[in-house]
Structures are given as C-alpha cells and as structure tokens.
N, C-alpha and C positions, 0 to 999 in steps of 0.2 A: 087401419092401424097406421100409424104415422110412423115415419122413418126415421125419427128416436126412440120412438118403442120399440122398432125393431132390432137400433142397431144396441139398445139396453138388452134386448132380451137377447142377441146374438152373443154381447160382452159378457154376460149371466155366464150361460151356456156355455162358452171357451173358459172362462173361470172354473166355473164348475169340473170341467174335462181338464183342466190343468189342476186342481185337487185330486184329483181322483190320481191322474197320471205321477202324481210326486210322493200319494202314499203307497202305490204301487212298485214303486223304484226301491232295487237291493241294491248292492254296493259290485260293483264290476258291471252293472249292467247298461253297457255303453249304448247299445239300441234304444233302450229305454230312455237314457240319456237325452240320444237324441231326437227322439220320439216328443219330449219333454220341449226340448228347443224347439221344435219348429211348430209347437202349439202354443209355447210361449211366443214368437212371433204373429203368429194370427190372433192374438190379441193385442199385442203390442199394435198391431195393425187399426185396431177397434176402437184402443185409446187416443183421445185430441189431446195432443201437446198442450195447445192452449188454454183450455176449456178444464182440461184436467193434470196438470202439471206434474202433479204428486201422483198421480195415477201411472203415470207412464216414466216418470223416475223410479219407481218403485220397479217395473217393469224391465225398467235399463237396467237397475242391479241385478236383477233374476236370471237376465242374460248373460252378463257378467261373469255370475255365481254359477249358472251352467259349463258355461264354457270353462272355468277354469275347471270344476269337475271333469268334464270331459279331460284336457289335458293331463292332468293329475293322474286319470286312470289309463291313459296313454301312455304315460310316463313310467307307472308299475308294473303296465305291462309289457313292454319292453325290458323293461327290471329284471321281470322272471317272478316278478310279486304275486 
C-alpha cells in the first residue's frame, strides 16, 4: 500500500469519526465539543494545503465554527443559561 493510500484512507476514517462525532453532539455539551475539535485537528493535520486548498479552508471554517461554539456556550454558562 502506498502512503497515499494510506494517508486517503487515514483522511476517510477521521472524516468519517468527525461525522459521527457532530451528529452526536446536544447543545451544552462542551466535552463533546471539544472532543469535536481536536478530531477536527487531526484531520486538518491530514489535509495538504497545497494539494488541496479548498479541503483545508473548509476545515479552517470548521475550526472557527467550533470554537466560537465553544465560546458561546462558555459564555451561557457563565450566564446562568
């Protein structure tokens, strides 16, 4: 197996585990949250900037879009929300 196949099928695979993890996610649940992020990083890891531009921009907003989740539910709960 060549180490594009691998690193396709590794990419698959974290995709796949980052589906699963964001249809699994309720609303307050910060672990999962973060749970989310740091699977979205080890793909974002897997993505070539280069190679795949729009793959890892897309991945940059996801990041983004987490974190300010997180924040946001930081923020309500502090609240008292």
């Amino acid at each position: 197996m060549t180490d594009q196949t691998q690193d396709s099928r590794k990419l698959i695979e974290n995709l796949e585990g980052l589906a699963l993890k964001v249809v699994m996610l309720e609303e307050g649940d910060l672990p999962g949250l973060g749970s989310f992020l740091n699977h979205l990083e080890a793909v974002h890891k897997l993505v070539d900037a280069e190679t795949a531009p729009e793959a890892a921009m897309v991945v940059q907003r996801l990041e983004e879009v987490g974190n300010k989740l997180i924040l946001q539910e930081l923020a309500s709960a502090a609240q008292g929300q």
